[in-house]
C-alpha positions in Angstrom: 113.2 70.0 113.9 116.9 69.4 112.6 119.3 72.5 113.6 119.7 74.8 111.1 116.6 73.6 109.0 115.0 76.5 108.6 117.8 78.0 107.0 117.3 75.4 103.8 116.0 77.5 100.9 116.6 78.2 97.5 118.4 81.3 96.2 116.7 82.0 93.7 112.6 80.9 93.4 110.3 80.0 95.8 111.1 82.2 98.7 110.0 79.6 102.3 108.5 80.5 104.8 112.0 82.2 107.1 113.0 84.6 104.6 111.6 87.6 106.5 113.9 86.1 109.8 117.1 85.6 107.3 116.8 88.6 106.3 116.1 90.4 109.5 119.1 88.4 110.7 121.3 89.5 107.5 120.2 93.4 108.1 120.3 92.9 112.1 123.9 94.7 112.4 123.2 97.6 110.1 119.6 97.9 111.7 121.2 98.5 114.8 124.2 101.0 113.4 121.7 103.2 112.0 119.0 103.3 115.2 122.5 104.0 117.2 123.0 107.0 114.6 119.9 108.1 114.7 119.6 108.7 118.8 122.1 111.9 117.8 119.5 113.9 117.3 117.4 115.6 119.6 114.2 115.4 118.2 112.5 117.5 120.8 114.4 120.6 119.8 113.6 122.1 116.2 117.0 121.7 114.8 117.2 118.5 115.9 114.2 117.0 114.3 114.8 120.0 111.6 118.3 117.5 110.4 116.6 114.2 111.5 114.0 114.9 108.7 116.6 116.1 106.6 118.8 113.2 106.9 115.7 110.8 106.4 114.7 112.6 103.6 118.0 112.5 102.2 117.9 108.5 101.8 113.9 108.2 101.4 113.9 110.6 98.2 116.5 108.3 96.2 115.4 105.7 97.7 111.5 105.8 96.5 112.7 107.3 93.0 114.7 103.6 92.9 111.9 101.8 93.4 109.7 104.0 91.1 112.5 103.1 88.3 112.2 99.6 88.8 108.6 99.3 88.7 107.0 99.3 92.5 104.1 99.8 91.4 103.6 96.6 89.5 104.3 94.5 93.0 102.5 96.6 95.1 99.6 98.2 93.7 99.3 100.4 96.6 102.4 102.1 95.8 100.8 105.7 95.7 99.5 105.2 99.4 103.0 103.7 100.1 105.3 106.3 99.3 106.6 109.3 102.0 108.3 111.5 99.6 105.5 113.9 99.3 105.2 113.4 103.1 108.3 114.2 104.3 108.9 117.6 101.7 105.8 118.7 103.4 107.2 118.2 107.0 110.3 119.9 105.9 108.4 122.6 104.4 106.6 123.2 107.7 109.8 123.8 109.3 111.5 126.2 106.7 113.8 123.5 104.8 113.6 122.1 101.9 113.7 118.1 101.0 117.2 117.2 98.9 118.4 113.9 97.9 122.2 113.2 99.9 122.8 109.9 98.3 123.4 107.6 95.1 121.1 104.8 94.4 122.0 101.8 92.6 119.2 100.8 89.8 117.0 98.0 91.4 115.9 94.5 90.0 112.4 93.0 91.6 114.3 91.2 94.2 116.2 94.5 95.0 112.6 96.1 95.0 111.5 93.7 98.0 114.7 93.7 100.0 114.5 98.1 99.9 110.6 97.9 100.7 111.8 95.5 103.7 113.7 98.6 104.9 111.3 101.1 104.0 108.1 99.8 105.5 110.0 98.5 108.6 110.6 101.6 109.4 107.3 102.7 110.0 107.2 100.7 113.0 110.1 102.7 114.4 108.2 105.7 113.4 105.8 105.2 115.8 107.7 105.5 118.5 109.6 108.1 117.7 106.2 110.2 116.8 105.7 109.7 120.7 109.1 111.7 121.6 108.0 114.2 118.8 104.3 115.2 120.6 105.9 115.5 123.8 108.2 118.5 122.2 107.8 121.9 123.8 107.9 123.4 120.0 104.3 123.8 118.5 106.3 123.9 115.6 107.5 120.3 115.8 103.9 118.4 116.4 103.0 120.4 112.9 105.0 118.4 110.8 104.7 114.4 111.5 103.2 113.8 108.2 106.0 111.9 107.6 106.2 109.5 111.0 102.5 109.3 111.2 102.2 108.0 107.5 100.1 104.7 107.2 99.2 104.4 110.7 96.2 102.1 111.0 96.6 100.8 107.2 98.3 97.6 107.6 101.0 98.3 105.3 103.6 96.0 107.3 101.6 93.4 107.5 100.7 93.4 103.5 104.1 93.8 103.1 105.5 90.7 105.0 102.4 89.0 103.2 103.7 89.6 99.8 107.6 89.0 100.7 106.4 85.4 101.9 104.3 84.8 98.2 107.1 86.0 96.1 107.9 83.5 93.8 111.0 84.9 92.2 112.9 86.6 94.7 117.1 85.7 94.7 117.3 86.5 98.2 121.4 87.2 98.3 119.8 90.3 96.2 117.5 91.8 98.5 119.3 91.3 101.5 122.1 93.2 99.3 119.8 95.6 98.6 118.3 96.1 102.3 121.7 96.6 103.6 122.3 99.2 100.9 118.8 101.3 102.0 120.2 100.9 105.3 123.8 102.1 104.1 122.0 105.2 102.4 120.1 106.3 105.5 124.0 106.1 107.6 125.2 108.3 104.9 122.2 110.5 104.6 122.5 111.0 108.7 126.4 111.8 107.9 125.8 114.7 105.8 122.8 116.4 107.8 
């Protein structure tokens, strides 16, 4: 195979096969800002899973509400079995807080729906590791309320996701990874103000 290669695509149609790897690579820097950000708080102690949910909640519920706007639910059918928002109000709720959007979300077009979900459901595979710090938390309290990292385990919701970014056939992939970097950029600030 020539170098570089599988970089050829178009912009805008057909999305090849190597989108998901551009736009891992595109997202790779703010991926890794945000787990660094994240590692601030101690989610073995109350308070520090207490603002962790906070802070994810404060990016999730804009977030979701986004993609609710722009019509999720026509991509992904499974949208309702999808979405955290209910999820993580509950956790929060469990721990004597409330759930409370910290951030502005730009309006989203169907490409800026896919490169969001990209964050979104990718997450979930970080959520499973951190569910493994959270049962080994002293705090009864704590192991009450993983609604939230525990959603979708054992659905196969990453891989249907990855499925449907490789079929889409309209996709301007300079949008999504725009908008991927911006649900990343939400979560930073989110984590900011908790």
């Amino acid at each position: 195979m020539l170098a570089g290669a599988s970089d050829v695509s178009t912009h805008v149609g057909r999305s090849f096969p190597g989108f998901r790897e551009r736009l891992r690579d595109a997202t790779a820097t703010a991926h890794r800002d945000l787990d660094a950000q994240l590692t601030s708080f101690d989610l073995a102690a109350l308070s520090g899973y207490r603002r962790f949910l906070q802070a994810s909640a404060g990016a999730l519920l804009p977030l979701e509400a986004a993609l609710v706007d722009a019509g999720v639910a026509r991509m992904f059918p499974d949208w309702p079995v999808r979405s955290r928002s209910a999820a993580i109000t509950a956790d929060l709720g469990r721990l004597g807080s409330a759930a409370r959007s910290m951030v502005r979300v730009q309006p989203l077009t169907r490409s800026g729906v896919l490169g969001t979900m990209y964050v979104l459901e990718g997450s979930r595979l970080g959520a499973k590791f951190l569910l493994k710090t959270v049962a080994d938390a002293a705090d009864p309290r704590i192991g009450e309320a993983t609604t939230y990292l525990a959603h979708g385990a054992g659905q196969r919701l990453w891989q249907s996701f990855l499925a449907r970014l490789e079929a889409e056939q309209a996709c301007d992939e300079d949008e999504a990874i725009e908008s991927a970097c911006a649900a990343f950029a939400a979560f930073e600030q989110a984590a900011d103000r908790a």
